[in-house]
C-alpha positions in Angstrom: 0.0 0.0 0.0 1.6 3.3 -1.0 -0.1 6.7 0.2 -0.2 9.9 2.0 -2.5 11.3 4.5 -4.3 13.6 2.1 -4.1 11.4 -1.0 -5.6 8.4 -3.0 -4.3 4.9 -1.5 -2.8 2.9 -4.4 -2.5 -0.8 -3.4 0.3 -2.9 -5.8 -1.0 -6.4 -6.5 2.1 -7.9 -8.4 4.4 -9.8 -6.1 4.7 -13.4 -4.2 6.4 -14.9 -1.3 9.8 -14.8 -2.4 9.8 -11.6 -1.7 9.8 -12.2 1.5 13.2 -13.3 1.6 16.1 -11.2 3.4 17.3 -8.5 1.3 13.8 -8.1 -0.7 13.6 -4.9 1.1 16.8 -3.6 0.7 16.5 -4.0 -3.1 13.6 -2.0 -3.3 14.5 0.4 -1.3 17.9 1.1 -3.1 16.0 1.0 -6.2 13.2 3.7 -5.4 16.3 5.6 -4.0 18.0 5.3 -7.5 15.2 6.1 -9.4 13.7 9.1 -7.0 17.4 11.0 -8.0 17.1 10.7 -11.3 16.1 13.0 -13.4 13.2 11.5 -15.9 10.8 13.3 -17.7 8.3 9.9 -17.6 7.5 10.0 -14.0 6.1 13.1 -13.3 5.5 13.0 -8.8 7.7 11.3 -6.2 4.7 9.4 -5.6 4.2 8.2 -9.3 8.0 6.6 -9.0 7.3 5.5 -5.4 4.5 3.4 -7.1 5.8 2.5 -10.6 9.3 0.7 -8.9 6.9 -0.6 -6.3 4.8 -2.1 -9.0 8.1 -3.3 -10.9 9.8 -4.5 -8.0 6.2 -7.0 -8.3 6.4 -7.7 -11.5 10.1 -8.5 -11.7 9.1 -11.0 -9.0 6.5 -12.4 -11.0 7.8 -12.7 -13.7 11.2 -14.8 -12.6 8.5 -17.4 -10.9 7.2 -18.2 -13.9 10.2 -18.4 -15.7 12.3 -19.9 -12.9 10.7 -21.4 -9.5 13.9 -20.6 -7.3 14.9 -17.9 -7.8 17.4 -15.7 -5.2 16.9 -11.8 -4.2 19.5 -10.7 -6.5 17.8 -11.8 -9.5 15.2 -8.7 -10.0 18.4 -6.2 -10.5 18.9 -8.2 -14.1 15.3 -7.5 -14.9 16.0 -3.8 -13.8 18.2 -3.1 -16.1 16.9 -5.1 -19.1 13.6 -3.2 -19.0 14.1 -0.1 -17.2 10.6 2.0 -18.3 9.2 -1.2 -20.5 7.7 -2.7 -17.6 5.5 0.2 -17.2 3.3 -1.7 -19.8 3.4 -5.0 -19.0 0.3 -6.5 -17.7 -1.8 -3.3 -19.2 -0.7 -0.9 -16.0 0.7 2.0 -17.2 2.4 4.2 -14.9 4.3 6.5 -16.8 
C-alpha cells in the first residue's frame, strides 16, 4: 500500500512470497532511491515513482517465478536493467 495522509491509496498487487526473503527490502528500497534522484521526464510526482518501482519490484518477482521457480533476491536487479521503463506496460498498468 503506497499513500499519504491527504491522497488516494494505491494498493500494488504484483508480487509473491519470495519476496519475503532477506534483502527483498533492501533491493527496493535502493531501487526507489535510484530512481527518485534521477532525473526523468516519464514519472512526473515522487509518488508516481514510489508506485511504478513498487509495481516493478512486483512484476520482476512475477515474472522470474514463472520463468524460474527458485529464484534468489538478486535476480530482480537483471530485470531492472533489461527493462528499465518497458515494464511500465506489461500486464496493461501504465504508470508512466
Amino acid at each position: 500500500m503506497i499513500g499519504r495522509s491527504r491522497s488516494d491509496l494505491l494498493v500494488n498487487s504484483p508480487g509473491n512470497p519470495h519476496l519475503a526473503q532477506g534483502g527483498s527490502g533492501d533491493l527496493l528500497s535502493g531501487y526507489l532511491g535510484g530512481l527518485l534522484v534521477r532525473k526523468r521526464k516519464l514519472l512526473t510526482t515522487a509518488l508516481k515513482t514510489i508506485s511504478y518501482g513498487v509495481w516493478q519490484h512486483g512484476a520482476a518477482a512475477d515474472h522470474l517465478q514463472q520463468i524460474r521457480p527458485n529464484w534468489v533476491v538478486e535476480d530482480p536487479c537483471g530485470h531492472f536493467r533489461q527493462h528499465p521503463v518497458e515494464f511500465c506496460f506489461l500486464y496493461g498498468r501504465r504508470f508512466c
